[in-house]
C-alpha positions in Angstrom: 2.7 -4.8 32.8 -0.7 -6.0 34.3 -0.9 -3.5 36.9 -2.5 -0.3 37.9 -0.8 1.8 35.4 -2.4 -0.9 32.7 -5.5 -0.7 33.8 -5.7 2.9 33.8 -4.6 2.7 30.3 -7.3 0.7 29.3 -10.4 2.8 31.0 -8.9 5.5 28.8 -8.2 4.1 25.9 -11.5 2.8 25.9 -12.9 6.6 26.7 -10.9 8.0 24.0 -12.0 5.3 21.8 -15.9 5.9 22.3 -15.6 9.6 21.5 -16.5 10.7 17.9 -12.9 12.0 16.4 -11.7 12.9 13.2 -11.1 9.2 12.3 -14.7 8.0 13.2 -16.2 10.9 11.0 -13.8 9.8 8.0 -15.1 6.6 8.0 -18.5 7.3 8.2 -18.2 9.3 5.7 -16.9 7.4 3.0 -19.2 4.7 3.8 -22.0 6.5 3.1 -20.6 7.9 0.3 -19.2 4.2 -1.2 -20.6 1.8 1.1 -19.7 -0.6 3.3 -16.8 -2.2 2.1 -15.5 0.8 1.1 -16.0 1.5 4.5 -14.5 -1.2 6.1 -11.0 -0.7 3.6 -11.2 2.5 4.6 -11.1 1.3 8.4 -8.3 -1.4 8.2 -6.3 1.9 6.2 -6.9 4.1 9.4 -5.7 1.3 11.3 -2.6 0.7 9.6 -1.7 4.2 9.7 -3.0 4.5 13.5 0.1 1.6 13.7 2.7 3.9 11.9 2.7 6.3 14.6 3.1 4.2 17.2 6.4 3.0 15.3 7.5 6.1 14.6 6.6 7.8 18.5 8.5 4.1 19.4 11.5 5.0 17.7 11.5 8.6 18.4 10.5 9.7 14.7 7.6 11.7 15.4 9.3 13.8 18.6 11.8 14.1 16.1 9.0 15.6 13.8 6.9 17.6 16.3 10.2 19.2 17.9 10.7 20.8 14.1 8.5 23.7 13.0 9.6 23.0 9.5 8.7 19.3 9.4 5.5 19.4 11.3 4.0 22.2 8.8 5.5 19.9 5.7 3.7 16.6 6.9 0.6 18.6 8.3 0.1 20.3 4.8 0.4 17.2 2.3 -2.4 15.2 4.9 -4.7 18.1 4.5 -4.3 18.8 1.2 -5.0 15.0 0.2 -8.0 15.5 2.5 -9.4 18.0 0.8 -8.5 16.5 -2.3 -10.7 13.1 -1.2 -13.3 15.6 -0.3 -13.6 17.5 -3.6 -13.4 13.8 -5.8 -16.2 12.7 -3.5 -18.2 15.7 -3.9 -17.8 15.1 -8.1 -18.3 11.5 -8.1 -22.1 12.1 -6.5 -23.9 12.4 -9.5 -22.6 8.5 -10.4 -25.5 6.0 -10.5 -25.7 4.2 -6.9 -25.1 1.0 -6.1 -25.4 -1.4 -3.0 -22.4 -3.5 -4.2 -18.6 -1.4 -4.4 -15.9 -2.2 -6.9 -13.1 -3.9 -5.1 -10.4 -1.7 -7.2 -12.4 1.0 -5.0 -12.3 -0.7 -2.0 -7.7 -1.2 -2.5 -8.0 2.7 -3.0 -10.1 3.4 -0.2 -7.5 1.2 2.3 -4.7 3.0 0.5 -6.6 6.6 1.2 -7.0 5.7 4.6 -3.1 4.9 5.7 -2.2 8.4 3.9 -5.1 9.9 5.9 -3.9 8.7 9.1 -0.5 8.5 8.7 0.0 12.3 7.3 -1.8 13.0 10.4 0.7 14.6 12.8 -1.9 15.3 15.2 -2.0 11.7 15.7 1.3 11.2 16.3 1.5 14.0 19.0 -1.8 12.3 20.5 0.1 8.6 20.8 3.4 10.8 22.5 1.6 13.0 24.8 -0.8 9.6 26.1 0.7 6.8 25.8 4.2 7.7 28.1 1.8 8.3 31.2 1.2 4.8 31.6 4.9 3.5 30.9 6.1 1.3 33.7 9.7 2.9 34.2 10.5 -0.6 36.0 8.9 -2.8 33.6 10.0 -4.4 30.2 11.1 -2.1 27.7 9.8 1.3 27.0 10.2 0.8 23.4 7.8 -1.9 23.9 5.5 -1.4 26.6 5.0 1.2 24.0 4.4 -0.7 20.7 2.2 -3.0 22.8 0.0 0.1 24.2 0.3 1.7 20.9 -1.2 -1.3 19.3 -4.0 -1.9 21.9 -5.0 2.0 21.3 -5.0 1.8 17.5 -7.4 -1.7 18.0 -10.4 -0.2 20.2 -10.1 2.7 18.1 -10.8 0.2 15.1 -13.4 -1.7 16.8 -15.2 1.5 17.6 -14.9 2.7 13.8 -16.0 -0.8 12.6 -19.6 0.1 14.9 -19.8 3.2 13.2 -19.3 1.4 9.8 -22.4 -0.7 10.2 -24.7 1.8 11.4 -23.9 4.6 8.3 -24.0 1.4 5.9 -27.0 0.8 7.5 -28.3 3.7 7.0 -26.8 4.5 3.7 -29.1 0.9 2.8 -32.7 2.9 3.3 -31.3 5.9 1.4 -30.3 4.5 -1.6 -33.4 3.8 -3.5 -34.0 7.6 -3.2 -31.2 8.8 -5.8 -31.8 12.1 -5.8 -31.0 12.4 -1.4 -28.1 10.1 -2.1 -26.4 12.5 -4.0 -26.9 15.3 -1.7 -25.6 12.7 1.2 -22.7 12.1 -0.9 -21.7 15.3 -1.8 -22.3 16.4 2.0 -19.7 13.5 2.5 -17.4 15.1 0.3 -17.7 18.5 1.8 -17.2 17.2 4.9 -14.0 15.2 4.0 -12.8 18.1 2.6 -13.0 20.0 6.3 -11.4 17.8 8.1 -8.3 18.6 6.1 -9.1 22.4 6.5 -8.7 21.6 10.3 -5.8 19.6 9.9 -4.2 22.5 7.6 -5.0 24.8 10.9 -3.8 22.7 13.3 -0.8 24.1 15.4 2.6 22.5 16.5 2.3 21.2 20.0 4.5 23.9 22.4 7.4 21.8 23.6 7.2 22.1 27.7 
């Protein structure tokens, strides 16, 4: 699978990667709002779910999924509403007192948050179907797992470029947090903007089978 068709792959997956999306500003956000390690369970969470997908668009789940009006609307409407829900519980918890160091109950809850996150994303699952098929080799290995194995190398720079984006909002969350009183309005800016991102979700539309 080392061929043209690979390469290709990579040049975009590495494009794709190094554009802010949806995931990148999820991150950031609850790292400034919680911190680092919060942000970093919250990356290895967007990972895992970024890895359901490419399961599921393996084994045909999410064609399955995006081919039903009924299903897509179901799954798109729980993600957002847990969105917003992550949004509106960081947006309460900003008047907490601040601390550099993060509670590592809240750390396993912001890994958990960030597999439902992803994975309740169906817009991620139509992103892995509609990109990853271009660069099958039809005379290759296996579809199912030229697949998994492009899947899997999409959902990794995508990780790497979230764990960059980690550090810097940690880094900057660092210089802010001896000022409480900007904290909290960081945090609850966090919140509000969690809290969008599953408005968008909630209008996203079902891709239009071609």
């Amino acid at each position: 699978m080392i061929d043209r068709n690979f390469w290709l792959f990579l040049a975009a997956a590495l494009a794709i990667a190094a554009i802010p999306g949806p995931g990148i500003f999820y991150v950031a956000a609850r790292t400034l709002s919680e911190g680092r390690a919060s942000g970093f369970a919250s990356t290895a969470g967007t990972a895992l779910g970024g890895l359901v997908h490419v399961v599921a668009g393996s084994l045909g789940i999410s064609a399955i999924i995006l081919a039903s009006a009924e299903l897509f609307a179901v799954m798109k409407f729980i993600g957002a509403l847990y969105l917003v829900w992550l949004g509106v519980k960081t947006f309460r918890s900003a008047g907490r007192t601040l601390s550099l160091e993060s509670e590592p109950v809240g750390d396993k809850r912001a890994f958990c948050d960030g597999v439902l996150v992803e994975a309740l994303n169906p817009k991620t699952a139509a992103f892995f179907l509609a990109f990853i098929p271009q660069f099958l080799d039809p005379a290759g290995a296996s579809p199912t797992l030229q697949f998994i194995l492009l899947g899997a190398m999409s959902v990794t720079l995508n990780t790497l470029a979230d764990v960059v984006v980690v550090l810097m909002a940690s880094a900057t969350r660092t210089q802010l947090i001896g000022r409480p009183h900007l904290m909290q309005r960081l945090t609850q800016t966090s919140g509000v903007f969690i809290a969008g991102l599953g408005l968008s979700l909630a209008l996203a539309r079902r891709p239009v089978n071609g």
